[in-house]
C-alpha positions in Angstrom: -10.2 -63.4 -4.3 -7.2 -63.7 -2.3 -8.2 -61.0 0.6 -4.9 -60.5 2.6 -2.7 -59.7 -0.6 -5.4 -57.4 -1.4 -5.6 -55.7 1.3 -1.5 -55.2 2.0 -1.5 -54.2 -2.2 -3.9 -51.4 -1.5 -3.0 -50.5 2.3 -6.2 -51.5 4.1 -6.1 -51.8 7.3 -9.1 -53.8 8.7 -12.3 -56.3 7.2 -14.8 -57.3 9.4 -17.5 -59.7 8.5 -20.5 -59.3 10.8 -23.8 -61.7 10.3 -26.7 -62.1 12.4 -28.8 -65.5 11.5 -32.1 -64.1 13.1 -32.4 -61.1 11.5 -30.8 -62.2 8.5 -27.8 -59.7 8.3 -25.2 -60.3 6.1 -22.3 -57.2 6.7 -18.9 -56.3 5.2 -17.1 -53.6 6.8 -14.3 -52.3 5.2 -12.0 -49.6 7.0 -9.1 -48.0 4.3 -7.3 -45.9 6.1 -7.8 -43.9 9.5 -4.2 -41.4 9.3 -6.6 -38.6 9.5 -9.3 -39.8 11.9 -12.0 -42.3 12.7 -12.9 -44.0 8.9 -16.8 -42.6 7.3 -18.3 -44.1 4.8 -21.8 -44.7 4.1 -23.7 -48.1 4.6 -24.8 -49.6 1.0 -27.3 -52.5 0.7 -27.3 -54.2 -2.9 -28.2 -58.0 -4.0 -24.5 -59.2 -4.8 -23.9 -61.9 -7.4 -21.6 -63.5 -5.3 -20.1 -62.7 -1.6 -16.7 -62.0 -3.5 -18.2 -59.6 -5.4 -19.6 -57.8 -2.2 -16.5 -57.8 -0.4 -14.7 -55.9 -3.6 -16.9 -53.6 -3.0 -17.0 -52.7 0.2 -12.4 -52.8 -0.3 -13.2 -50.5 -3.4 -15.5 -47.7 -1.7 -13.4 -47.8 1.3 -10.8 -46.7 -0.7 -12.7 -44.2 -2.6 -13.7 -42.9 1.1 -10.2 -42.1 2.5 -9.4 -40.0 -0.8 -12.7 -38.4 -0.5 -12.3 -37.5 2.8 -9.1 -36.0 2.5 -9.4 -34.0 -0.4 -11.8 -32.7 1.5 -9.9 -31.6 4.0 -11.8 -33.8 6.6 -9.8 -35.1 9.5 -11.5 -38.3 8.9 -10.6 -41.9 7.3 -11.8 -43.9 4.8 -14.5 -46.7 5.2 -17.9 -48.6 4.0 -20.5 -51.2 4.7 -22.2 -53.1 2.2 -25.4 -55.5 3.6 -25.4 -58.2 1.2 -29.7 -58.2 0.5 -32.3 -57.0 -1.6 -33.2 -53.2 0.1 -36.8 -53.5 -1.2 -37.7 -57.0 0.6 -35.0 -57.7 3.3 -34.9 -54.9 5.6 -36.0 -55.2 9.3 -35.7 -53.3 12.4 -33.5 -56.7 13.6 -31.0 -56.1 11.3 -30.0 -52.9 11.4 -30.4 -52.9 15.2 -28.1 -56.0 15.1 -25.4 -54.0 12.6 -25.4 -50.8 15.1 -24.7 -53.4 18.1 -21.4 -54.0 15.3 -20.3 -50.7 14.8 -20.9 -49.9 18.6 -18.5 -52.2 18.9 -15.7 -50.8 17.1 -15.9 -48.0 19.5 -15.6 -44.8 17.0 -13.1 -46.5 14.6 -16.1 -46.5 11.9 -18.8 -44.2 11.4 -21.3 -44.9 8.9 -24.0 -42.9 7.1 -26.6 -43.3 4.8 -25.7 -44.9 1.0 -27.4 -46.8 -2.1 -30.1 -49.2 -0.8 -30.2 -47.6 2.7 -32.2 -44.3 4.4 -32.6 -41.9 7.0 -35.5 -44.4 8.5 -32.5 -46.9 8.5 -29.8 -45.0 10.1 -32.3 -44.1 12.6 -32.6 -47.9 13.8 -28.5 -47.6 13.2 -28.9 -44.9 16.4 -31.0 -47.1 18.6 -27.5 -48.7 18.9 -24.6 -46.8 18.7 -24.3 -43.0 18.1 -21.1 -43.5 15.6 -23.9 -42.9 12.7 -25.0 -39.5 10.9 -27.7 -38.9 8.6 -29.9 -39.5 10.7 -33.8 -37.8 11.2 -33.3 -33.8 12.1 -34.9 -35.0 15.1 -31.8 -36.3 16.3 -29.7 -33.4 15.8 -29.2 -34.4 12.4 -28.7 -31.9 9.4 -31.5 -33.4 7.3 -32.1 -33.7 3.4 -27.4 -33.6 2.1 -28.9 -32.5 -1.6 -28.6 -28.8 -1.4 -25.4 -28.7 0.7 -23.6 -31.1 -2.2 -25.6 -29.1 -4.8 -24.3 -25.9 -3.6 -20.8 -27.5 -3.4 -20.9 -28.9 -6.8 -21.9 -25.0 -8.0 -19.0 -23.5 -5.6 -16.4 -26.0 -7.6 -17.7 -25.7 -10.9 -17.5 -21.7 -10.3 -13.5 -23.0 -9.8 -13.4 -24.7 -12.7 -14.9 -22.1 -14.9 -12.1 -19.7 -13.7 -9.8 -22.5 -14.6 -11.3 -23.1 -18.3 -12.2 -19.3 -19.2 -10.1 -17.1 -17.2 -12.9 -15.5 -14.7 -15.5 -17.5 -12.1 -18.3 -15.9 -13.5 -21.0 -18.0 -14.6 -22.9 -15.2 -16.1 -24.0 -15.8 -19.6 -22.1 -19.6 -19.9 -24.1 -22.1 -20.8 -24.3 -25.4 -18.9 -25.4 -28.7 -20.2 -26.7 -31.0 -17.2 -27.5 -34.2 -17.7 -29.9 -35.6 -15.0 -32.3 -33.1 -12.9 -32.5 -35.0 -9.6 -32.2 -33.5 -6.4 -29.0 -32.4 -6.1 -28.9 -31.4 -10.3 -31.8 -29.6 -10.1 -30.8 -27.1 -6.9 -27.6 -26.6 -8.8 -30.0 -25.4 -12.0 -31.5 -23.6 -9.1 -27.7 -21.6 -8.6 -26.8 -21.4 -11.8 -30.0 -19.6 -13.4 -30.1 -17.0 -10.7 -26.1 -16.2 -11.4 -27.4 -15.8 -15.3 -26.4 -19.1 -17.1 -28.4 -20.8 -19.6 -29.2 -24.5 -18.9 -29.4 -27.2 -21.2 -31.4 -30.1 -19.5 -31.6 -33.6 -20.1 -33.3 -37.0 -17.8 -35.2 -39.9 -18.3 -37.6 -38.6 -15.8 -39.7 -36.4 -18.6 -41.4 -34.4 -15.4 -38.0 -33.4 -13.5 -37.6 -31.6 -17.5 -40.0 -30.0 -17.3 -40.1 -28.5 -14.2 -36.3 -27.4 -15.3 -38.1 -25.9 -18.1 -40.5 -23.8 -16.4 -38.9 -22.9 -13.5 -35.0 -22.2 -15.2 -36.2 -21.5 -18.9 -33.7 -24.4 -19.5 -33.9 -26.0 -23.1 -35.1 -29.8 -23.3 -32.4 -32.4 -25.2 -33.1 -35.8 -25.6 -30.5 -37.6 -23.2 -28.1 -39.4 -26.2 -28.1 -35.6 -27.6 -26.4 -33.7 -24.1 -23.3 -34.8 -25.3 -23.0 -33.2 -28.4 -24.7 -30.3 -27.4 -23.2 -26.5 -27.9 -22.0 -25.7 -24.6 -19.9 -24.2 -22.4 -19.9 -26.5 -19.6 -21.2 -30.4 -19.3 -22.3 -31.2 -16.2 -22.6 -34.7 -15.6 -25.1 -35.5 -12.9 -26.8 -38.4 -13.1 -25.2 -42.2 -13.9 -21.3 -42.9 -13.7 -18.8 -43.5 -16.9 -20.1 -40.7 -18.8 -16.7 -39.9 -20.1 -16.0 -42.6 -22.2 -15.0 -43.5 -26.0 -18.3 -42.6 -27.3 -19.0 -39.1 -25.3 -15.3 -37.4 -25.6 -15.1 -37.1 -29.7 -18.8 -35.7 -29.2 -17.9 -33.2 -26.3 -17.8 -29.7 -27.1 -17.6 -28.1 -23.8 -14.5 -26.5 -22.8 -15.0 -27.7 -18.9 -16.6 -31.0 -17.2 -17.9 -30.4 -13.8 -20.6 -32.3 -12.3 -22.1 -34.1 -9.1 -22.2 -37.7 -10.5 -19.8 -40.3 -9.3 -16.9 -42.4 -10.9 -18.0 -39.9 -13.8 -14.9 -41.4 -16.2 -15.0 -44.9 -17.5 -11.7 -45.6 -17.1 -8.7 -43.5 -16.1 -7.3 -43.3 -19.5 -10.7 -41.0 -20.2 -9.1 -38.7 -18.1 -5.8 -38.7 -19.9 -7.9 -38.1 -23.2 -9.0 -35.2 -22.1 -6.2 -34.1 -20.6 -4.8 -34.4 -24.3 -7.7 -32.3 -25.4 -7.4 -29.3 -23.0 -10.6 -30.2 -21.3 -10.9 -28.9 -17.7 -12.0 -32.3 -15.9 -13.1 -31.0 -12.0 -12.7 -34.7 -10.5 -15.8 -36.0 -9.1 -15.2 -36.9 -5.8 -13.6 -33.5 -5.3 -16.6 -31.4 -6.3 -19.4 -33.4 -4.9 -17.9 -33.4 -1.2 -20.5 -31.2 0.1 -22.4 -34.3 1.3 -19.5 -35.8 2.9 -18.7 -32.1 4.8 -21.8 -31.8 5.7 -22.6 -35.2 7.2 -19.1 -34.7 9.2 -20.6 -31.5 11.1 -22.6 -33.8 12.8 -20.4 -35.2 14.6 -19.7 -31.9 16.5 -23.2 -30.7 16.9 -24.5 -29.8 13.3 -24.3 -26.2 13.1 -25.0 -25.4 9.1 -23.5 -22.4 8.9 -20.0 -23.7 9.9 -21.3 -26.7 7.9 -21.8 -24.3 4.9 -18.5 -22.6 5.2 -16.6 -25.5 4.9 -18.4 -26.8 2.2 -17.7 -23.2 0.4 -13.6 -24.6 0.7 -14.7 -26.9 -2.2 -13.5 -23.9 -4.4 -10.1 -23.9 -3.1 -10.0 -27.5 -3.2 -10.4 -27.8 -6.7 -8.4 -24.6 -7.5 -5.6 -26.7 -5.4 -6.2 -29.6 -8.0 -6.1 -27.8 -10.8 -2.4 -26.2 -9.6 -1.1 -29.5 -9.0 -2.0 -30.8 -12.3 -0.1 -27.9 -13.6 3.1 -28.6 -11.2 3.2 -32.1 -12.2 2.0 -31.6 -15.8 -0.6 -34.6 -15.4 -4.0 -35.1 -15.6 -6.8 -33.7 -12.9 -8.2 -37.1 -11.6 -4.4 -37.9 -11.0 -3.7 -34.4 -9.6 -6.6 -34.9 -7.3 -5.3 -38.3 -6.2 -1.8 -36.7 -5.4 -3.7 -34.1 -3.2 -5.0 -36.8 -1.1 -2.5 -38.8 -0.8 0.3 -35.8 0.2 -2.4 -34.9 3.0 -2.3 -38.4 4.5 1.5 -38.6 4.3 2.1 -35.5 6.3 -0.2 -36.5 8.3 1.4 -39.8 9.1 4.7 -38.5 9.6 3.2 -35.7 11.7 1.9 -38.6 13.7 4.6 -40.8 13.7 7.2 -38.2 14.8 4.6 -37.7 17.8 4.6 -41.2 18.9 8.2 -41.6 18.4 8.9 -38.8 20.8 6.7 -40.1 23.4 8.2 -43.2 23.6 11.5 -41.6 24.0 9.8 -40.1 26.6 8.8 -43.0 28.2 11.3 -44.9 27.4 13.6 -42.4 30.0 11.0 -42.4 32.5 11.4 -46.2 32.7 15.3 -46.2 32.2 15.4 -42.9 35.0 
């Protein structure tokens, strides 16, 4: 992998390799883009075929981070770690003592948080280091268990998206096909059945059905069948790359809005149902709640303000949706664009600032 022309292809600004032979850490930090603000993005621990595959992605997240982040409206960047190791056998209190000493030492320019492979226990041993870390224990002044905050996120944006595909926000009545009942799917079952739509539930886990069953009156479906089911909404919540050449023909929902991530296969999945007059509520627009709620910490997690920002996820994909429409393309694109034109004014904000104060410097020193 040639790094560099990576890195200038994609505008990253910064990869930091960080190892510690005693505890055995192995770490890839990878900051995007810091325009808005100091770059979050959580810490991910995964057994990488090969070191180049675990740089990738670290670059890749990163990425994904600074979009995230801005459609959110965050004053924050883009970044992410991943600890090359197997989470179930590797861990030690060494290690991630030794990779807070790390991010210490990049004195606020990263923040990290917890991601796949890592936990709240770990972020904690992140904190006996450095206090650029959130998700940690509530203890701590953390906000605790992220599900229902992106759950009730997910349910504020698909609400957007419902107004988008049918004309009114009302959930009333719709019916919803959600595939996966985890713990952010199943709260949202929780928001949808009390605003009065019927659920169609699907997961590999036959007791997370059930529950759905009982406690939603959802219906049951096999999980090949949730595509193909009669619907008015699909909500994708469980694995990535749903939306794909198999699903779309069998799709009968009129609207796609869920909390899963990188929920199309490939970005020609989104042009497809473009084409097809399918309301596509990007992913990483509608499951920000996390992300905006993790942030609050880092001004003294207050969850109400935490919750009212979260509730701007409707406007945020109301703004999508209008942008698609303005440039007559496709959602995920339209989504992109809202990032990047945040970030842009942002960086001609700031460099208008910085050229001013040199000018002003620059005559103090010539006066």
């Amino acid at each position: 992998m040639k790094i560099f022309s990576y890195m200038q292809e994609y505008d990253y600004e910064q990869l930091l390799f960080c190892q510690d032979e005693q505890s055995g850490l192995k770490a890839i930090i990878a900051i995007h883009d810091t325009t808005l603000g100091p770059a979050l993005g959580g810490t991910r621990m995964w057994t990488y075929a090969s070191e180049d595959d675990a740089v990738e992605d670290a670059l890749r997240l990163a990425k994904g981070m600074t979009y995230k982040n801005a459609a959110a409206g965050l004053n924050l960047g883009g970044g992410k770690t991943v600890i090359i190791g197997d989470p179930k056998t590797e861990k030690n209190e060494e290690m991630f003592r030794a990779f807070g000493r790390y991010i210490q030492g990049l004195n606020g320019r990263y923040i990290t948080a917890e991601d796949v492979g890592t936990t709240v226990q770990d972020m904690d041993l992140i904190h006996e280091e450095t206090d650029y870390v959130t998700g940690i224990s509530p203890a701590f002044g953390s906000s605790g268990n992220p599900s229902p905050v992106t759950a009730y996120g997910v349910y504020r944006g698909m609400k957007a998206a419902a107004k988008e595909g049918f004309g009114t926000d009302s959930l009333e009545g719709k019916t919803v096909a959600v595939q996966g009942v985890g713990n952010v799917a199943f709260t949202l079952c929780r928001h949808l059945h009390e605003e009065g739509a019927n659920l169609v539930v699907t997961d590999i886990n036959k007791e997370a059905v059930q529950r759905a069953v009982e406690e939603f009156g959802a219906k049951a479906v096999d999980p090949d069948d949730i595509y193909s089911v009669d619907c008015d909404i699909y909500a994708p919540c469980a694995l990535g790359a749903t939306i794909n050449d198999e699903t779309i023909p069998q799709l009968k929902a009129k609207v796609v809005a869920g909390a899963a991530n990188n929920q199309l296969k490939e970005t020609k999945h989104g042009d497809i149902l473009h084409e097809k007059g399918i309301v596509y509520t990007p992913d990483y627009v509608i499951n920000a709640g996390g992300v905006i709620n993790v942030a609050d910490e880092l001004h003294g997690y207050n969850k109400d303000r935490a919750m009212k920002r979260v509730e701007t996820i409707y406007d945020n994909v109301t703004r999508v949706f209008e942008i698609s429409r303005r440039d007559n393309i496709p959602t995920y694109a339209a989504a992109d664009r809202m990032a990047e034109e945040r970030i842009e004014r942002m960086r001609r904000s700031r460099s208008q600032f910085l050229q001013n104060g040199q000018h002003i410097l620059s005559r103090r020193q010539n006066g």
